[in-house]
C-alpha positions as CSV (number, residue, x, y, z in Angstrom):
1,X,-106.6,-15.1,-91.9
2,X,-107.8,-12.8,-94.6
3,X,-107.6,-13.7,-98.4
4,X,-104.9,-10.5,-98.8
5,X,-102.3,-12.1,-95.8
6,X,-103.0,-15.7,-97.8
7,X,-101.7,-14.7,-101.1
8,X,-98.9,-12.7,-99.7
9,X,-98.2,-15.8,-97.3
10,X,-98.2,-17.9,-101.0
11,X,-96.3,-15.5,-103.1
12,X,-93.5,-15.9,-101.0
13,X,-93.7,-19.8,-100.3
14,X,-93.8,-19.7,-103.7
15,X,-90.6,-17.2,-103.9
16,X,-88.6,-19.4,-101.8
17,X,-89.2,-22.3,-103.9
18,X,-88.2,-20.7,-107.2
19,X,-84.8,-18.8,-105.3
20,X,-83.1,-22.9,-105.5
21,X,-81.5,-22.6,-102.5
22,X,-78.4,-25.4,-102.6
23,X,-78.7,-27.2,-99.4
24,X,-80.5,-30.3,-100.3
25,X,-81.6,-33.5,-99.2
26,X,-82.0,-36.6,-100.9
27,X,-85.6,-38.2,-99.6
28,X,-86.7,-42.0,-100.7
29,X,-90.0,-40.6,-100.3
30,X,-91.6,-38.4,-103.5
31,X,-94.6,-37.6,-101.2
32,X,-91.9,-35.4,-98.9
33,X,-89.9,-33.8,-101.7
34,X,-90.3,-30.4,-102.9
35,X,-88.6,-31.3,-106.2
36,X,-88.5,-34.3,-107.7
37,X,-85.1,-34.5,-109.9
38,X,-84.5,-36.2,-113.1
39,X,-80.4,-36.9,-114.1
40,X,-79.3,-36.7,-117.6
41,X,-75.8,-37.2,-119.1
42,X,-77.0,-34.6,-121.4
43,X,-76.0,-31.2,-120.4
44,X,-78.4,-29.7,-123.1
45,X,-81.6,-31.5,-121.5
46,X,-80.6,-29.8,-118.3
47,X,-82.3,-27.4,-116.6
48,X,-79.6,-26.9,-113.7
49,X,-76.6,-28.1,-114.1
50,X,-74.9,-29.5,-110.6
51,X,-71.3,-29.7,-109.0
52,X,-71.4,-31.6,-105.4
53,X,-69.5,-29.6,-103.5
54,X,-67.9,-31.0,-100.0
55,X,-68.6,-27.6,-98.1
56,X,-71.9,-26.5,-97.3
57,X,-70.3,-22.7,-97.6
58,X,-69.9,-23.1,-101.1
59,X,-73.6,-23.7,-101.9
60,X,-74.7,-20.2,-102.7
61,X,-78.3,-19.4,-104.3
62,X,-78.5,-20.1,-107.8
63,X,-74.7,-21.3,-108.1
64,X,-75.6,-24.9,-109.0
65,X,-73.1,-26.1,-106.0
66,X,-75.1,-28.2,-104.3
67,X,-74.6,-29.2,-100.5
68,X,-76.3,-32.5,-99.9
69,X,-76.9,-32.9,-95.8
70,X,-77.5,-35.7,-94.2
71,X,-80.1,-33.9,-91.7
72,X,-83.0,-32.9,-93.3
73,X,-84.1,-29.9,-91.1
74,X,-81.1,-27.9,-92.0
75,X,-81.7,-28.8,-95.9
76,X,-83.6,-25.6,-98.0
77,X,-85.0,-28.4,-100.5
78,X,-85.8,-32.1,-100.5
79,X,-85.0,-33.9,-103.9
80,X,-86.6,-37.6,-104.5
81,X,-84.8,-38.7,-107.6
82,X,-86.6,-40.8,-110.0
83,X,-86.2,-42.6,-113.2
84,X,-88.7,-41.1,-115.1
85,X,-87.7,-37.7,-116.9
86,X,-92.4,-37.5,-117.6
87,X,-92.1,-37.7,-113.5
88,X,-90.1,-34.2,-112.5
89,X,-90.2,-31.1,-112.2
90,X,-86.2,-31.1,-112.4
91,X,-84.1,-31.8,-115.2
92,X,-80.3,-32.3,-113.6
93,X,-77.2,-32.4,-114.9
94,X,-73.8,-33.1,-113.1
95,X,-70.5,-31.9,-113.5
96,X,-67.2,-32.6,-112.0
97,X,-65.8,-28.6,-113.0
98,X,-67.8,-25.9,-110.4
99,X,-66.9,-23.4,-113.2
100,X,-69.6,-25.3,-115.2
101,X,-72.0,-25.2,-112.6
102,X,-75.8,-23.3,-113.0
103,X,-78.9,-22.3,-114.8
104,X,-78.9,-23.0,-118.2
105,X,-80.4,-20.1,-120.1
């Protein structure tokens, strides 16, 4: 493979991970996980904040509904959740209003 098909090919590995698809699944394993998550009850420590929604339809790109499957092949991003906000890459917030749901800015 040539150095030019390799940096496309990474660019949009790369794309896919930043898009934060919503179907997830929950790993015990960090080696497996494509982001490992830290919850706050602090909504202004957040980087996403999360509604768990019951239907997979609902879990649009960049809504902050999150599906979580229990199959991991069908899941766009594998979460290991650990204790240690110096540990992730992800800074989560939940919410029980979908309105609240997102990106913070």
């Amino acid at each position: 493979m040539n150095t030019t098909r390799l940096l496309l090919l990474l660019g949009f590995v790369c794309l896919a991970f930043s898009a934060h698809a919503q179907i997830v699944y929950k790993t015990d394993w960090k080696s497996e996980a494509t982001q490992v998550v830290y919850v706050t009850d602090m909504p202004a420590e957040a980087d996403v904040i999360v509604f768990r929604t019951e239907w997979k339809s609902d879990a649009t790109t960049d809504s902050g509904k999150w599906f979580f499957t229990e199959w991991k092949n069908e899941a766009d991003v594998i979460v290991y959740f650990t204790e240690w906000r110096s540990e992730a890459n992800l800074v989560i917030c939940y919410t029980d209003d979908q309105y609240e749901a997102g990106k913070r800015k």
